[in-house]
KOLTI-607692 format. One line per 8 residues: for each residue x, y, z of N, C-alpha, C. Coordinates in steps of 0.02 Angstrom, whole numbers, plus 50000, padded with zeros to 5 digits. Layout:
N
X/Y/Z/X/Y/Z/X/Y/Z ~ ...
***
This chain:
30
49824/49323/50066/49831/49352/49999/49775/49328/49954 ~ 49771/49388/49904/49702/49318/49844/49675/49420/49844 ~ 49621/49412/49787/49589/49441/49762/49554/49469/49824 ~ 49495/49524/49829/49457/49556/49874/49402/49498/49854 ~ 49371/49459/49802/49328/49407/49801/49349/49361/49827 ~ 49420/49326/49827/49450/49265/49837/49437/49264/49944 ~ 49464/49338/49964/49444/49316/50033/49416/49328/50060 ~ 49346/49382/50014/49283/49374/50045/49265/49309/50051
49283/49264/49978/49247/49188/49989/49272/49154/50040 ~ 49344/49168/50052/49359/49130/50109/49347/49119/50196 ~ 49328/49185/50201/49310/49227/50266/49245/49192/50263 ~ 49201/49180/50195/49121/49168/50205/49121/49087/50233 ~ 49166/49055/50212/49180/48999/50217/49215/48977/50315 ~ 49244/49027/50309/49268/49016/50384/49193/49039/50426 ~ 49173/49096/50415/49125/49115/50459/49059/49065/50455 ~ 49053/49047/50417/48991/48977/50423/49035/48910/50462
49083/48895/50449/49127/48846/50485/49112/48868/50551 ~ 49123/48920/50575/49118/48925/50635/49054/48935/50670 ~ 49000/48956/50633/48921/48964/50650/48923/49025/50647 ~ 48946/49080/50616/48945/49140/50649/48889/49169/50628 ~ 48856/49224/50622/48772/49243/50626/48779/49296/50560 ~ 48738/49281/50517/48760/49321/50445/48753/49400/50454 ~ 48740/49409/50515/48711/49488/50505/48801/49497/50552 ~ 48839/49467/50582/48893/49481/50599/48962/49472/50517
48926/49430/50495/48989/49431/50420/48959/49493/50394 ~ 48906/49513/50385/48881/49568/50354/48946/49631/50376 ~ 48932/49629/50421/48955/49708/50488/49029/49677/50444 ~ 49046/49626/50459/49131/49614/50446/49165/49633/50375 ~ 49117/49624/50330/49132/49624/50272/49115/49706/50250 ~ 49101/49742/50302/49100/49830/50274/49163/49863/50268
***
């Protein structure tokens, strides 16, 4: 739950936690 900002930030936060490759958060976040 949370705002469409609150878990983009959170997702951005998990996906660097995990190493993930920015051009894959990119694709995720469409």
């Amino acid at each position: 739950d949370g705002t469409p900002d609150e878990v983009r930030a959170d997702q951005a936060v998990i996906d660097a936690y995990l190493g993930v490759a920015h051009q894959d958060v990119t694709e995720l976040a469409v």
